[in-house]
KOLTI-203646 format. One line per 10 residues: number of its first residue (from 1); for each residue x, y, z of C-alpha. Coordinates in steps of 0.25 Angstrom, whole numbers, plus 5000, padded with zeros to 4 digits. Layout:
// KOLTI-203646
NUM) X Y Z; ...
***
This chain:
// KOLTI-203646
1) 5480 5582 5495; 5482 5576 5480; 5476 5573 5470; 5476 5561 5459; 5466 5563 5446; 5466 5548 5446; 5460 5546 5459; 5452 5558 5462; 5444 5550 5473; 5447 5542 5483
11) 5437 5532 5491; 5439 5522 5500; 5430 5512 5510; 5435 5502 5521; 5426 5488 5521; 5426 5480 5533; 5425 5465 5526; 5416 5452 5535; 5428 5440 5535; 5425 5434 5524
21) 5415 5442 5518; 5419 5450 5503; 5418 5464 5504; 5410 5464 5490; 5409 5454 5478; 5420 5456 5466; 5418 5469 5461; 5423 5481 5453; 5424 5497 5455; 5431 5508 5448
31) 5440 5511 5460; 5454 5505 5465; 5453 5496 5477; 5461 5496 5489; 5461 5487 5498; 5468 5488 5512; 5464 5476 5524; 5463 5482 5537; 5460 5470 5544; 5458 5455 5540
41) 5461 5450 5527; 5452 5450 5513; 5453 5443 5499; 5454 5453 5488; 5449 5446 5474; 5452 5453 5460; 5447 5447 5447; 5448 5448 5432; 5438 5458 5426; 5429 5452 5416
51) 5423 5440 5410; 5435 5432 5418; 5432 5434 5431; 5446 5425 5437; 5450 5431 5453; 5464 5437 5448; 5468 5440 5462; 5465 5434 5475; 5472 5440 5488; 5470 5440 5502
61) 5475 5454 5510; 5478 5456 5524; 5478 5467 5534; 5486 5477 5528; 5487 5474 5513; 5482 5481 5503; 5476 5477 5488; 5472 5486 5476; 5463 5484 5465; 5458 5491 5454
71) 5443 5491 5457; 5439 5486 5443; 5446 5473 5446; 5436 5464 5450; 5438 5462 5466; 5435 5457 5478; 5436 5457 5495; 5435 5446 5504; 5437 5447 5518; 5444 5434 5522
81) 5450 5427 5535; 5464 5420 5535; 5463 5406 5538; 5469 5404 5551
***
């Protein structure tokens, strides 16, 4: 095993998403994001920190990709459905 002084801890969760339903509103956290979609699709959101809260980046990930985030960027999940 290793050991990294930058990242002495590790934690993780998995988060089954309702279609169409966010995961939580915008927020912020001290810790990296990763996001890796198992299934389905969802809307990652991240916006300017601040007084100027403009969306700076809007994308919508598939099964199989994967997104990180620093966790003081202000985000968001969104599960979605593909129009047909």
């Amino acid at each position: 095993t290793g050991h990294s002084a930058g990242a002495p801890i590790m934690e993780y969760h998995t988060s089954k998403l309702r279609k169409n339903f966010a995961a939580h509103e915008m927020r912020t956290h001290e810790e990296i994001e990763l996001v890796y979609v198992l299934r389905g699709s969802i809307l990652i959101s991240l916006k300017q920190r601040g007084e100027h809260t403009k969306t700076l980046y809007r994308r919508t990930l598939d099964a199989g990709d994967l997104a990180y985030y620093p966790g003081w960027q202000p985000h968001s999940l969104l599960s979605v459905e593909h129009a047909q």
